[in-house]
C-alpha positions as CSV (number, residue, x, y, z in Angstrom):
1,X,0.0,0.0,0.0
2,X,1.4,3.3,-0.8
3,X,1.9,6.5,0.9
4,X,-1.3,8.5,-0.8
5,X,-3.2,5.1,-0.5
6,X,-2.4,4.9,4.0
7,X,-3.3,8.3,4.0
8,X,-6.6,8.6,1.9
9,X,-7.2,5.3,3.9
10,X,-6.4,6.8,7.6
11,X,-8.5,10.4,6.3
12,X,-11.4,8.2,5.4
13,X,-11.2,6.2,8.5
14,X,-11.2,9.6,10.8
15,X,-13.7,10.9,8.8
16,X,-16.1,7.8,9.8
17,X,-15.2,8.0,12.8
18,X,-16.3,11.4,13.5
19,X,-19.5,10.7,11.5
20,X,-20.4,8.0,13.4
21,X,-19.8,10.1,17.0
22,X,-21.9,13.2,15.1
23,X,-24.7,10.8,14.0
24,X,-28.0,10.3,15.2
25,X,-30.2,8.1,14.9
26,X,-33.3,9.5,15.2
27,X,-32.4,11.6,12.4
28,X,-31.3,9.3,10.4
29,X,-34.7,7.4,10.5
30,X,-36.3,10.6,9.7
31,X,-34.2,11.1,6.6
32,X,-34.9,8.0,6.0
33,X,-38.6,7.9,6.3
34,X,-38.8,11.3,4.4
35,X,-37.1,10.1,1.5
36,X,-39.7,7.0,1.3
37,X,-42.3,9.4,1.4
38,X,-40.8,11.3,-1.5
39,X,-40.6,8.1,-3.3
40,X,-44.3,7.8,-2.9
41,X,-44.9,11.3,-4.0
42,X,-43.2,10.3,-7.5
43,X,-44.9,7.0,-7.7
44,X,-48.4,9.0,-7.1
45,X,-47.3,12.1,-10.0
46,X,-46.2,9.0,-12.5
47,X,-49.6,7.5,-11.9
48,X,-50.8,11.1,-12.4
49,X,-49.3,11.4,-15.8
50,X,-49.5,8.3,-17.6
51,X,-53.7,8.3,-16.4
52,X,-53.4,12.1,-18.0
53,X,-52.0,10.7,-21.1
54,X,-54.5,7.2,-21.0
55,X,-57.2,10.0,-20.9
56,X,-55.8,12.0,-23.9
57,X,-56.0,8.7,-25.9
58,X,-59.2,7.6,-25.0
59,X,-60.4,10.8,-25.6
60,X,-59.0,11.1,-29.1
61,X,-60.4,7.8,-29.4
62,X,-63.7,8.5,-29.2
63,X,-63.3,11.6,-31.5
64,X,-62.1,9.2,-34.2
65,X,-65.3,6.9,-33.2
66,X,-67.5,10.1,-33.8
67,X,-65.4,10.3,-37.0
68,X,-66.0,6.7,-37.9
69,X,-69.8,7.0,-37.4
70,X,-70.0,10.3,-39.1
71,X,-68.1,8.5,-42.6
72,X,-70.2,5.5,-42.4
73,X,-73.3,8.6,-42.7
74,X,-71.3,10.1,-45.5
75,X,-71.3,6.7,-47.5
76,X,-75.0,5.9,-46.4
77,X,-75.6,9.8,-48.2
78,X,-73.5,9.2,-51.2
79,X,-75.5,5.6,-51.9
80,X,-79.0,6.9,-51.8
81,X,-77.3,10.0,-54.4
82,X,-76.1,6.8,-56.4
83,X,-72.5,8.4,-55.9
84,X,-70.5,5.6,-55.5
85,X,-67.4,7.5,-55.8
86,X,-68.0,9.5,-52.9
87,X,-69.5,6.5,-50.9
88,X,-66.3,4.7,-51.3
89,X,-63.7,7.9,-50.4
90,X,-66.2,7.6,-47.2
91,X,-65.7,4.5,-46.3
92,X,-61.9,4.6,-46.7
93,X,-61.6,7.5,-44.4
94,X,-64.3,5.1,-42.2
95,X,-61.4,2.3,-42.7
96,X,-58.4,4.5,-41.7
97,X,-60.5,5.9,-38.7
98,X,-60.9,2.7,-37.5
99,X,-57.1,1.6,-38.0
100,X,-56.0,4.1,-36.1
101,X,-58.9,3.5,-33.2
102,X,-57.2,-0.1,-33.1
103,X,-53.9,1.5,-32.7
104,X,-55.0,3.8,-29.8
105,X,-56.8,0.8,-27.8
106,X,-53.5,-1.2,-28.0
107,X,-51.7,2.3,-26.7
108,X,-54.5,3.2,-23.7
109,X,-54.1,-0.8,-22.9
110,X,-50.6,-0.7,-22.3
111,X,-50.9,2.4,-20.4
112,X,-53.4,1.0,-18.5
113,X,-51.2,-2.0,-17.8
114,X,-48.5,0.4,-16.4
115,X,-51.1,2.2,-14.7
116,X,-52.4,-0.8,-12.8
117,X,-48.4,-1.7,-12.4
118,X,-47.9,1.4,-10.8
119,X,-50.8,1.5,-8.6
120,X,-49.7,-1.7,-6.9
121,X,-46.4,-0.1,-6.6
122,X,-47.7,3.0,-5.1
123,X,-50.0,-0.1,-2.6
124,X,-47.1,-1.8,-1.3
125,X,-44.9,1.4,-1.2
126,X,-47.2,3.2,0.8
127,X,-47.7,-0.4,3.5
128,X,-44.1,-0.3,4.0
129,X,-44.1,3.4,4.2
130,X,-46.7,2.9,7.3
131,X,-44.7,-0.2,8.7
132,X,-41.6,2.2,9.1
133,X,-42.9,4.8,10.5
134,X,-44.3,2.6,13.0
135,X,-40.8,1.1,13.4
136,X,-39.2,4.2,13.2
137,X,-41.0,5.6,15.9
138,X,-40.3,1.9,18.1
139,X,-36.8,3.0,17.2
140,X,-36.8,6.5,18.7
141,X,-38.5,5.4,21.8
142,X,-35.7,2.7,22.4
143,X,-33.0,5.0,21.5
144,X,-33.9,7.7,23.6
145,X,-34.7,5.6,26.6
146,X,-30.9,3.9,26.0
147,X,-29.4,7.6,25.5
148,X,-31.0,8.5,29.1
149,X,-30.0,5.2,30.9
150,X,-26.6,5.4,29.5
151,X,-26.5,8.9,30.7
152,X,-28.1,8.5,34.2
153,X,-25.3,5.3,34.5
154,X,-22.1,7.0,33.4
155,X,-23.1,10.1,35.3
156,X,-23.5,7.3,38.1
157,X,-20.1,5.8,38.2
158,X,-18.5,8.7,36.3
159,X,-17.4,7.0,33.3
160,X,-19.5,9.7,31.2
161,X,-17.2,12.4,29.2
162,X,-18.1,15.3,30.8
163,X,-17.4,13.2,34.6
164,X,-14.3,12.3,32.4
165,X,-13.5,15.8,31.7
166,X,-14.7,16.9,35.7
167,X,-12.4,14.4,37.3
168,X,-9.5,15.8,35.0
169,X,-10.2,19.1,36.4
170,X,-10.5,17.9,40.0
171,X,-7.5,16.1,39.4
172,X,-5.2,19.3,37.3
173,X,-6.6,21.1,40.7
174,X,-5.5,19.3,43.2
175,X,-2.1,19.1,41.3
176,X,-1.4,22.7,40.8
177,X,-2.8,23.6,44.6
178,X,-0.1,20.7,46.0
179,X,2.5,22.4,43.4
180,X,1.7,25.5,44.8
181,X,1.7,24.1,48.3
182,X,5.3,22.6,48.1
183,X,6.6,25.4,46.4
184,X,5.8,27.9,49.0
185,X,6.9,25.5,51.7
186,X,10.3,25.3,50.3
187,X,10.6,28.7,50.2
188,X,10.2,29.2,54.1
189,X,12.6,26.7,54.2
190,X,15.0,28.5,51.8
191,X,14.5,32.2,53.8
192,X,14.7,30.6,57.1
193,X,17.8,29.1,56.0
194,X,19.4,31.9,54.5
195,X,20.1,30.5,51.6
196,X,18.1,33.6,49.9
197,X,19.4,36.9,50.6
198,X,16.5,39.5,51.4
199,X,16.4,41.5,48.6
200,X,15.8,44.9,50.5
201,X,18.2,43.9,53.2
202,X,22.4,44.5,52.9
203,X,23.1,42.0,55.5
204,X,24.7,38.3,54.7
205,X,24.2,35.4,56.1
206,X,27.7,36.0,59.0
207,X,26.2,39.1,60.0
208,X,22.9,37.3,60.8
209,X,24.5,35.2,62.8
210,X,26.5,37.4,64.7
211,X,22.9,39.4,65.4
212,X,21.4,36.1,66.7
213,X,24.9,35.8,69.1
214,X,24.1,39.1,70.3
215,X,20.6,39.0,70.9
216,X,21.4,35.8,72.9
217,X,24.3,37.2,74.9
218,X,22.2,40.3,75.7
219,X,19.2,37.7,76.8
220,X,21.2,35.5,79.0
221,X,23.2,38.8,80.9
222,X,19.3,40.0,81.0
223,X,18.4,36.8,83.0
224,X,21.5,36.4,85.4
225,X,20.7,40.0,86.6
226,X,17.2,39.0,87.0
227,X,18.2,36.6,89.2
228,X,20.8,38.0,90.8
229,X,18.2,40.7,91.5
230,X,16.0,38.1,93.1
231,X,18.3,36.7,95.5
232,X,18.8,40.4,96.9
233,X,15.5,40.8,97.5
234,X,15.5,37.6,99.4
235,X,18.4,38.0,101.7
236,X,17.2,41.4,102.8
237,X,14.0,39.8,103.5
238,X,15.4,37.7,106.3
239,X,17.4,40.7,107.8
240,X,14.3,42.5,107.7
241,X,12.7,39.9,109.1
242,X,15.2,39.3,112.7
243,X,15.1,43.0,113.3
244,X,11.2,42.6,113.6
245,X,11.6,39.7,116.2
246,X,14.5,41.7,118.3
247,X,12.4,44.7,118.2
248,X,9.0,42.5,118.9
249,X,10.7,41.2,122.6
250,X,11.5,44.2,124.4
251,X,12.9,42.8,127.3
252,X,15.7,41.6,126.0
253,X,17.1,44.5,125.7
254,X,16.4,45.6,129.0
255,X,18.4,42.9,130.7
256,X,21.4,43.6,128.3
257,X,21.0,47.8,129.7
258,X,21.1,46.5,133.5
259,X,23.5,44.0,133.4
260,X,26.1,46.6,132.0
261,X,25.2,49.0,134.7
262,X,25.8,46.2,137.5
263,X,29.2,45.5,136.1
264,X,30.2,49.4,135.7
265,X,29.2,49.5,139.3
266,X,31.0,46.8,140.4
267,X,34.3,48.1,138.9
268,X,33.3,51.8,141.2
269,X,33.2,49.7,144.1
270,X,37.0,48.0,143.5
271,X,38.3,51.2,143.1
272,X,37.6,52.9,145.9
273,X,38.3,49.7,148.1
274,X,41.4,50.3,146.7
C-alpha cells in the first residue's frame, strides 16, 4: 500500500469516525422515512401522468369513433345519391379511422397495464411506508430511553465524558494547589535558611549570625541579673525579718542595759576599796 493510499485510507477512517460520533439516529430514521415518502410522492405524480395521457387517448379515441360513425353517414348519403365514388372515399376514411382506433386501444391498454403496475407499486410502497414509520418511531422510543439510561449510569459511576472531563479538572486542581503548596513551603525553608538573601536587606548570612549571638548574649546577661536581683531581695528579706523579732521582745534588751550598769558598778566599788 502506498503512501497516498495509507493516507486517503487513515482520512477516510477519521472521517467515519467522526461521522459516526456526530450521527443520530433519530435523524437518520427521519431522513430515512422522508425520503420514502418522496418516493411515494413520485410514484403517485407518475400515476398522475400516464392516467393524463390514458385519458388523452381515450379521448381522441372516441373523436375518431364520432369520425367513424359520421363517414359511415357520409357513405350511407352518397349511396342513396347513387355516388358511388364518394360512398367509397367515405368508407376509406371510415377504414383508416378505425385503423388508427385499433392502434390507440393497444396504446390506452398498455398504459393501462402500467397504470395498474404502478398503482400496486404506489399499494405496497405506501404499506411499507406505514410499517416504518411505526418502526421508526419503536426505534426512537428505544433510542432515547438507551441515551438516558446510558447517561443516568455513566453520570453514576462517572465514566461519562463530561465526569471524564470533571475528574481531569479535580484532578489538574489538586495538582497545581499541591504544586503550589510545596513550592511555597520550600521557600520558608530557603528564607529561614538563609540560603536567599533578602532583597531589601544589605546583611549576609555571618552578620545574621552574629545578630542572633548578640541578641542571645544580651538575653542571658538579662536573665542572670534578673536573678541576681532576686536573690537580693530575698536576703534582705530575712534581715528585715530578725530585726522585727528583736524589736518584737522588748525585754531583752532591758536585761542587756542592766547588766552593763551592774558591772560598771562593780568596777566603782573596787576602786575605791582600793
Amino acid at each position: 500500500m502506498g503512501i497516498l493510499s495509507r493516507a486517503s485510507y487513515v482520512i477516510r477512517s477519521k472521517v467515519n469516525a467522526v461521522l459516526n460520533r456526530a450521527e443520530d439516529p433519530s435523524e437518520t430514521l427521519d431522513y430515512s422515512y422522508e425520503q420514502m415518502r418522496d418516493e411515494l410522492q413520485n410514484v403517485k405524480q407518475g400515476i398522475a401522468d400516464l392516467t393524463t395521457q390514458k385519458k388523452r387517448l381515450e379521448i381522441q379515441q372516441r373523436r375518431l369513433e364520432e369520425n367513424v360513425e359520421k363517414h359511415n353517414e357520409q357513405a350511407r348519403e352518397a349511396v342513396r345519391q347513387d355516388r358511388e365514388d364518394l360512398a367509397r372515399r367515405a368508407l376509406e376514411k371510415k377504414k383508416q379511422k378505425m385503423n388508427q382506433i385499433e392502434d390507440l386501444e393497444t396504446q390506452i391498454q398498455k398504459l393501462q397495464g402500467q397504470q395498474d403496475q404502478l398503482i400496486e407499486k404506489k399499494d405496497d410502497l405506501q404499506n411499507r411506508i406505514e410499517q416504518f414509520r411505526t418502526k421508526k418511531e419503536t426505534m426512537k422510543a428505544r433510542y432515547k430511553a438507551a441515551e438516558a439510561s446510558k447517561t443516568v449510569s455513566e453520570a453514576m459511576t462517572g465514566a461519562g465524558d463530561e465526569m471524564a472531563d470533571v475528574g481531569r479538572s479535580i484532578e489538574r486542581a489538586e495538582e497545581r494547589t499541591e504544586e503550589m503548596e510545596a513550592r511555597a513551603a520550600a521557600m520558608d525553608e530557603l528564607q529561614e535558611s538563609g540560603a536567599f538573601e533578602d532583597a531589601l536587606s544589605d546583611e549576609d548570612q555571618l552578620d545574621r549570625e552574629l545578630e542572633e549571638i548578640r541578641t542571645t548574649g544580651e538575653v542571658d546577661a538579662e536573665l542572670d541579673t534578673l536573678k541576681a536581683e532576686m536573690g537580693e531581695s530575698e536576703t534582705d528579706g530575712e534581715a528585715e525579718a530578725g530585726d522585727v523579732d528583736s524589736a518584737a521582745d522588748p525585754d531583752v534588751e532591758t536585761e542587756v542595759d542592766d547588766e552593763e550598769v551592774e558591772a560598771e558598778l562593780d568596777e566603782l566599788k573596787e576602786e575605791e576599796q582600793n
